[in-house]
N, C-alpha and C positions, 0 to 999 in steps of 0.2 A: 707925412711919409713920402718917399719919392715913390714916381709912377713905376710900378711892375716889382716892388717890392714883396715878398713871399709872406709877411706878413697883414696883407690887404686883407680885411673882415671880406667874407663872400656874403653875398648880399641873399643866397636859396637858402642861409644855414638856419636865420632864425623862422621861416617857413616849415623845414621840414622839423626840428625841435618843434614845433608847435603842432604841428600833424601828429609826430609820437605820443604828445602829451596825451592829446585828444582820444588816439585809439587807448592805448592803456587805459585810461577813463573809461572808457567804453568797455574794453577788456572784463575792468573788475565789476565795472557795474554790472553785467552782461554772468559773471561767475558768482556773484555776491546773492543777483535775483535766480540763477537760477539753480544755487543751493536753496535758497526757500522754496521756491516751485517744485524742487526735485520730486519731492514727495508725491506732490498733484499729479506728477508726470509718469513717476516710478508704480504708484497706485492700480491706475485701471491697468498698466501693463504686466504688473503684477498678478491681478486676479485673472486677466487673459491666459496666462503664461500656465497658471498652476488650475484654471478649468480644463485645458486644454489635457493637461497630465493626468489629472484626476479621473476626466469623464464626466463631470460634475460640476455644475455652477460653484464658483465660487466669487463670496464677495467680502468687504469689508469696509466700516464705516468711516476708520479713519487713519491714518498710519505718517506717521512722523518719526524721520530721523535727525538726532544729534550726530553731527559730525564730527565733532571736539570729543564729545565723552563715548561715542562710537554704539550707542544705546538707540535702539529700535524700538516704537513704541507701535502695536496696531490694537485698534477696540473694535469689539463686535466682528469678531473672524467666522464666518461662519460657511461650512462646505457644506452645502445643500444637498439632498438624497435623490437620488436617479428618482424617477416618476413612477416609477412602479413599488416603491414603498411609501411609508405614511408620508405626508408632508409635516418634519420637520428635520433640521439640520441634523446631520451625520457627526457633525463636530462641531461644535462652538464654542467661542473662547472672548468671553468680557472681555479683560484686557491681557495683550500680551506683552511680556519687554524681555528683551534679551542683546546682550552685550557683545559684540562683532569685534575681532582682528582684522580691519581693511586691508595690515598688510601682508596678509597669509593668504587674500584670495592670489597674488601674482604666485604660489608657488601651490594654486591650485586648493587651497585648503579652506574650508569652510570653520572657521574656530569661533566658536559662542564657547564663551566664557562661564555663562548663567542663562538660563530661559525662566520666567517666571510666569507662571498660566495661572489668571486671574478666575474663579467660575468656571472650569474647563466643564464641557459635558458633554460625555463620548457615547452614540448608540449604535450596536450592531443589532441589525433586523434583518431575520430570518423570516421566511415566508415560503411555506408550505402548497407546494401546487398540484393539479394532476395529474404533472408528465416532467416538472422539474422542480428545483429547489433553485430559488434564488437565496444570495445572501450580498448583502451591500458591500463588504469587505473585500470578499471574493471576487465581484464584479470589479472593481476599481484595480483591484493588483491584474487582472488579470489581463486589463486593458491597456498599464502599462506594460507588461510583459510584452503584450506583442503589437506594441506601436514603440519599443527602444528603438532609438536611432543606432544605424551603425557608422561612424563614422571612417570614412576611407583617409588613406595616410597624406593623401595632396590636398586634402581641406585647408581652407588658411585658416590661421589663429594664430594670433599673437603670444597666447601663453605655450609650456613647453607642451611639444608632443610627446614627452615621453613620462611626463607625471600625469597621474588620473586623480580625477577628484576624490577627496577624501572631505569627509562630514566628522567634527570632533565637536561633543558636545561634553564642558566640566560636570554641568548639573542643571538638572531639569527640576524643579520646585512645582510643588501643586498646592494651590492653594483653594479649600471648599467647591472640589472638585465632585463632580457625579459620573456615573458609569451604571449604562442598562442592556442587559442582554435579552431582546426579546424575540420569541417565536410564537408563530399564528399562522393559521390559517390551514386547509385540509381539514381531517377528523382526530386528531390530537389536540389534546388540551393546550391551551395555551399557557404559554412557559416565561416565567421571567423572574430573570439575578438583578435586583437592584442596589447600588450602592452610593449613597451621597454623604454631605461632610467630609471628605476626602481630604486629608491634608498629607504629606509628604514626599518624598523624593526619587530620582533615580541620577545616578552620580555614572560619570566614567564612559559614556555611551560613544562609542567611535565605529563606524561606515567608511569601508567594508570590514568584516571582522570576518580574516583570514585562520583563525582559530576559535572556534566558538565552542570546546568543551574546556578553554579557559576562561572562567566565568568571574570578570574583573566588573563587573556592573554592580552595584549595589541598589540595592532596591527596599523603602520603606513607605509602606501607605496605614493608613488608621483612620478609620471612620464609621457609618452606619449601613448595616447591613437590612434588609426587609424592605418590602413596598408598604405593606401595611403596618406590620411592627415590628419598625429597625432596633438593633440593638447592638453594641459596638463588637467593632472585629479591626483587625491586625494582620497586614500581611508582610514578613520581612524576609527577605534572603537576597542572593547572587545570579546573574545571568548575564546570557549574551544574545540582545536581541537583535543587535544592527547586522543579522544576517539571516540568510535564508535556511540554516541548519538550527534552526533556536534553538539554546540550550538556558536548562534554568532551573535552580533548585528553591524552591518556596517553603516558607512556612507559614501556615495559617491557623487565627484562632477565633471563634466564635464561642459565647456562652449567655445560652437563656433566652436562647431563641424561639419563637414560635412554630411550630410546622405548617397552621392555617394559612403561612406565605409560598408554602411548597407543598399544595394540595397531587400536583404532578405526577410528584414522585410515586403515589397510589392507584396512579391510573393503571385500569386493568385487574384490581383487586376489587373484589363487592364488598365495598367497606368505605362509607363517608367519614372524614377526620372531620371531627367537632369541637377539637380541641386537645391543647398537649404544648412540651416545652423541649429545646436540644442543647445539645453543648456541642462544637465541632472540633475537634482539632484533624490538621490536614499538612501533610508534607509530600508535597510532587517535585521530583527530580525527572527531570527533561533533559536527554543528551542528542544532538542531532532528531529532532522533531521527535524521538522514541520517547515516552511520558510513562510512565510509574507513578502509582499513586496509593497512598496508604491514609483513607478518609476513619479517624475513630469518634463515631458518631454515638451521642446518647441519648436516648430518647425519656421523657420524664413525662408521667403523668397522661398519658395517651387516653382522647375519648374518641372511641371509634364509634360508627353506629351501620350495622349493615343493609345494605343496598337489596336484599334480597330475602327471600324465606330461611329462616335461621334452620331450618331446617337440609340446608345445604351444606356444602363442603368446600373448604379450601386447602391446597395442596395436602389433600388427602387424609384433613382432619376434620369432622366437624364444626361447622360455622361458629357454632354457639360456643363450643366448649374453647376453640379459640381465640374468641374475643374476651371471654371470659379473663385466660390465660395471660392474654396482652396489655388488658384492663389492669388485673390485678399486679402485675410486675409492675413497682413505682419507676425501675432503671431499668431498661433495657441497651445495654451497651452490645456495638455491632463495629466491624472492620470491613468497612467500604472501601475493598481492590477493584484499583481502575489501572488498565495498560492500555495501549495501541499507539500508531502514530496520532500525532497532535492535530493533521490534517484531517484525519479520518471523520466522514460526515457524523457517526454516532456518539464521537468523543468531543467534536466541537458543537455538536446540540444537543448533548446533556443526556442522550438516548441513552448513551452506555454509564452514567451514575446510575440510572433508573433501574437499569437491568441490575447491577453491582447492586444495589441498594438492594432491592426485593431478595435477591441469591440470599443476601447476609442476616435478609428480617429471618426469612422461609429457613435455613438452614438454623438460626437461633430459637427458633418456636419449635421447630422441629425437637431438635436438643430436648426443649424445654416440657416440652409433650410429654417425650419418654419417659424424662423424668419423673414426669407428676404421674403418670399411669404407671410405671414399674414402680415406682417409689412408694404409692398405695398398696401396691400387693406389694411387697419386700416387706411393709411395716404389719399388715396384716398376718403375713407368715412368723413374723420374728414374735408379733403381739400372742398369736396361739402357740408357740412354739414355748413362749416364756411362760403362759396359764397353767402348760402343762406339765413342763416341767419344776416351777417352783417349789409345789411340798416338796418335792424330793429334792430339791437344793436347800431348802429349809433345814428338813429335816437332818440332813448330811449335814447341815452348816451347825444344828444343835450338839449334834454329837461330837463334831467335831471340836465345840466350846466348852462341852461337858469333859471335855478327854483333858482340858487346860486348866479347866478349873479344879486348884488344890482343894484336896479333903481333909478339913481339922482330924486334926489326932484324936483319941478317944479315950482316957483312962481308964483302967480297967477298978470294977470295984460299983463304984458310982455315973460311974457312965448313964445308963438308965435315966437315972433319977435326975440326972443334971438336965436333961434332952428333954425331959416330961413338962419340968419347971419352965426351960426355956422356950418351948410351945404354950405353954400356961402364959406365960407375961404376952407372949406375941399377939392370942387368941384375947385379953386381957384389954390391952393398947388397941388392935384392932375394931373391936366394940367399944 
């Protein structure tokens, strides 16, 4: 080519193509390792992140994300319990997976598709003091309450300011789940709702829930109820939990249960339970945290044995002749009303079934009391009243059948003689 030609190769072109190559190399290798590391990285800053909200250690053993199939995987999740209760986890969760929308978070929205909790096992402890009540639950919410950020309008962020996070969750699965409700400590017996084998679901769950007396949540769990002797139960209905006005309508059932796992409920009565069986059925309707509750409880086969000189008294019957009473009834069927807010300290630690409970035993023996004491004099009146009058209802009843019964005609002549003969053959036959 001639010289100054517009077609002359420049001589920096195959340098700087070669520098390109190199960093893009670089590039992917640099995005390829540190989608596998992400996890390592995302990990401890993850359990920072959510100790810090909690109040609470939190840690976990392993957590790995598919970025293709968009599925989260963490094992051994486990949220440690403040120091001032028993040491062990508040929630633990074998293995969790759950499948993410990545591109719902730009427009602020959290979308899991599916959560699946492997072994979940959830404990709320209650702990009884001289001057307060702690409860684990309570402390944590309450700690986020008043460490919320407020953010001001000239904060940067890349997403919009005018969307707020929103939490959509399709369906939560439970798979051999447990759940324990325990209270201890002070001069009250210690109390506890155990439930494990837990299998099923809660469908539909979205944060914030700007109407929560529309109860679009579906809710079904089934498993074993008792610490000592569980025996299967059922709880299905609708609610709306992703807000601060819970609202929720349940039904529950239990059947053939022992009482020896809820000796509690007799605390304050002189009477040791030594044995006995129940049947439960339970439907509470919750609107804005106000709870209703219609427990029909049955009791079978009750062995009580009293704590005291039988020669005492309970709610103003007789010791003896009450247990007697209680004994002898194979059913005792009772309607265990429970109201109040859902907050309220004696409706979240079980004080106000207790109190509901005794009302419903105390008012059903009562009943049954009367009955048996009037019901002995009623039958005693009615027994001499009948001794006394029956000759004369007899008698009245004879004449009465004598006045029905036709008399043979008699002919005249022979008559006599016919009548003579025919007491002769009777008097005849008879001997």
């Amino acid at each position: 080519m001639l010289p100054g030609s517009k077609s002359m190769p420049r001589s920096g072109a195959p340098a700087r193509l070669v520098r390109r190559r190199i960093w893009f190399t670089l590039g992917f290798v640099v995005c390829f390792f540190g989608m596998l590391m992400s996890p390592l990285l995302i990990r401890p800053a993850l359990e920072m992140r959510l100790s810090t909200l909690f109040n609470m250690r939190v840690t976990m053993d392993h957590l790995d994300i598919d970025w293709k199939s968009q599925e989260v995987v963490i094992r051994n999740l486990r949220f440690h319990n403040q120091p001032d209760f028993i040491q062990r986890p508040h929630l633990f969760v074998a293995e969790l997976r759950a499948r993410a929308d990545w591109k719902q978070l730009l427009k602020k929205n959290i979308h899991i598709s599916e959560i699946n909790l492997y072994r979940p096992v959830y404990v709320i402890e209650r702990v009884l003091g001289k001057d307060e009540v702690k409860n684990n639950v309570v402390m944590w919410w309450r700690w986020i309450k008043a460490h919320r950020k407020k953010h001001d309008e000239d904060d940067f962020t890349w997403l919009s300011k005018d969307l707020k996070w929103r939490l959509l969750i399709d369906r939560i699965n439970i798979r051999e789940g447990e759940f324990l409700y325990h209270q201890y400590g002070g001069d009250k017996p210690e109390r506890k709702y155990y439930f494990r084998g837990l299998q099923g679901y809660l469908s539909g769950l979205h944060w914030p829930d700007t109407e929560p007396e529309i109860l679009d949540q579906q809710v079904f769990l089934r498993g074993w109820v008792g610490e000592r002797f569980p025996v299967p139960c059922t709880v299905r209905g609708r609610a709306s939990f992703a807000t601060a006005k819970i609202s929720f309508d349940l039904t529950g059932r239990v059947r053939n249960g022992s009482v020896l796992d809820y000796e509690h409920l007799w605390s304050g009565l002189p009477v040791t339970v030594k044995g006995g069986r129940y049947d439960l059925d339970v439907h509470v309707v919750c609107l804005r945290r106000d709870l209703r509750s219609n427990n029909f409880l049955t009791l079978k086969n009750l062995d009580l044995k009293s704590r005291r000189s039988l020669t005492g008294s309970i709610w103003g019957m007789p010791l003896k002749t009450w247990l007697r009473f209680v004994e002898n009834e194979k059913k005792i069927n009772l309607n265990v009303q429970l109201e109040g807010d859902i907050a309220s300290p004696s409706v979240g630690s079980g004080e106000a079934f207790n109190e509901a409970f005794q009302k419903a035993l105390r008012v059903k023996t009562e009943r049954g009391f009367k009955f048996f004491t009037n019901g002995a004099v009623q039958i005693a009146s009615q027994t001499e009243s009948l001794v006394r009058e029956t000759p004369g209802l007899l008698v009245g009843g004879i004449e009465k059948i004598a006045a029905l019964v036709p008399v043979p005609a008699m002919e005249k002549g022979n008559n006599k003689t016919e009548i003579d003969e025919s007491v002769q053959a009777d008097a005849e036959e008879f001997e």
